[in-house]
C-alpha positions in Angstrom: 37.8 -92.5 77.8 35.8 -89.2 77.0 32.4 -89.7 74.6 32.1 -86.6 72.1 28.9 -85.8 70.6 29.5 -85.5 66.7 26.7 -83.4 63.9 26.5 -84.0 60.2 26.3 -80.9 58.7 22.5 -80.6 58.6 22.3 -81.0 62.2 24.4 -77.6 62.8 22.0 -74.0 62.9 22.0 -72.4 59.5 24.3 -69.8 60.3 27.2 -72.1 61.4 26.2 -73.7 58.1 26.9 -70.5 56.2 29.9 -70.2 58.1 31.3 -73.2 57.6 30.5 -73.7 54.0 32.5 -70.4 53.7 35.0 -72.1 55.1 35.3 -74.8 53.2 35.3 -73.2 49.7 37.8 -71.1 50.9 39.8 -74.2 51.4 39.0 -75.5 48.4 40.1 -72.6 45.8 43.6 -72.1 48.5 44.0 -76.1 47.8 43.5 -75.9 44.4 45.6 -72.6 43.3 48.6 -73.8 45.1 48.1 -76.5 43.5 49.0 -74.8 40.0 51.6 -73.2 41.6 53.2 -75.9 43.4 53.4 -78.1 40.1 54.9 -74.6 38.1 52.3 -74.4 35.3 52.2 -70.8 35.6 56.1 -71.1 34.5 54.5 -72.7 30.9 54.7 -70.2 28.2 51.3 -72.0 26.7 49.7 -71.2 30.6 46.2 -69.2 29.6 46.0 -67.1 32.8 42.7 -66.0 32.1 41.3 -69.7 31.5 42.4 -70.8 34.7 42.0 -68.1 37.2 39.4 -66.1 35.5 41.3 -62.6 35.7 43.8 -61.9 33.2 47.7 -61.7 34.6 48.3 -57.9 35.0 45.1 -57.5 37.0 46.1 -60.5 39.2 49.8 -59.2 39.9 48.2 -55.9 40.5 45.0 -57.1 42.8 46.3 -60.3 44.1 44.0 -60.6 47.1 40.9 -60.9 44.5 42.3 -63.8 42.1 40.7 -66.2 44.7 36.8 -64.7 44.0 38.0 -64.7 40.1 39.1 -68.3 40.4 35.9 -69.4 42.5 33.8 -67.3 39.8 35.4 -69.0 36.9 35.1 -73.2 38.5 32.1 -72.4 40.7 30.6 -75.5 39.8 33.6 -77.7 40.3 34.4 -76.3 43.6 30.8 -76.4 45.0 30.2 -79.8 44.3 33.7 -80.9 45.9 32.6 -78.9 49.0 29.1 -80.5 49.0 30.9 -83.7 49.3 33.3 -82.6 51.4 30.5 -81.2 53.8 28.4 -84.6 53.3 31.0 -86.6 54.5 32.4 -84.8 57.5 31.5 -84.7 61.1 31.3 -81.3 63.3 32.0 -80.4 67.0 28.6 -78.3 67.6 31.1 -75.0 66.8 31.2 -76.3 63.2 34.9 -77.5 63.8 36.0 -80.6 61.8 36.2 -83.6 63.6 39.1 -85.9 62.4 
């Protein structure tokens, strides 16, 4: 049997923090846009592109790489305190990786 030595996110330096915040949101906004996708609501004629995404649909199909930062932008507050949560309930290898 091996013994691991596990942080809570406060007990990491405040750049792995950054880093692993970061991280995290980008996880979030991935999870949550496939999400639309995966249950076909952009496929509703009533979808408001702009209300969910926070980039209107011809600037999305034409800068596709940035509707992530419009979609963060436009449910900042939503995402940040699902991350928070995320962050206060997870343990970290001292390289910021998740321990399951």
């Amino acid at each position: 049997m091996k013994t691991i030595k596990a942080y809570e996110f406060g007990d990491l330096s405040p750049e792995l923090q950054e880093k692993v915040k970061a991280r995290f949101i980008d996880e979030q906004v991935q999870f949550e846009m496939e999400g639309i996708i995966a249950n076909g609501d952009e496929d509703d004629p009533d979808f408001d592109f702009e209300a969910i995404y926070g980039c209107s649909q011809h600037y999305a199909e034409t800068t596709g790489w940035f509707v992530p930062s419009c979609y963060y932008e436009k449910h900042k507050e939503d995402i940040d305190l699902t991350v928070e949560t995320k962050l206060k309930n997870s343990l970290f290898s001292r390289w910021g990786q998740v321990i399951d």
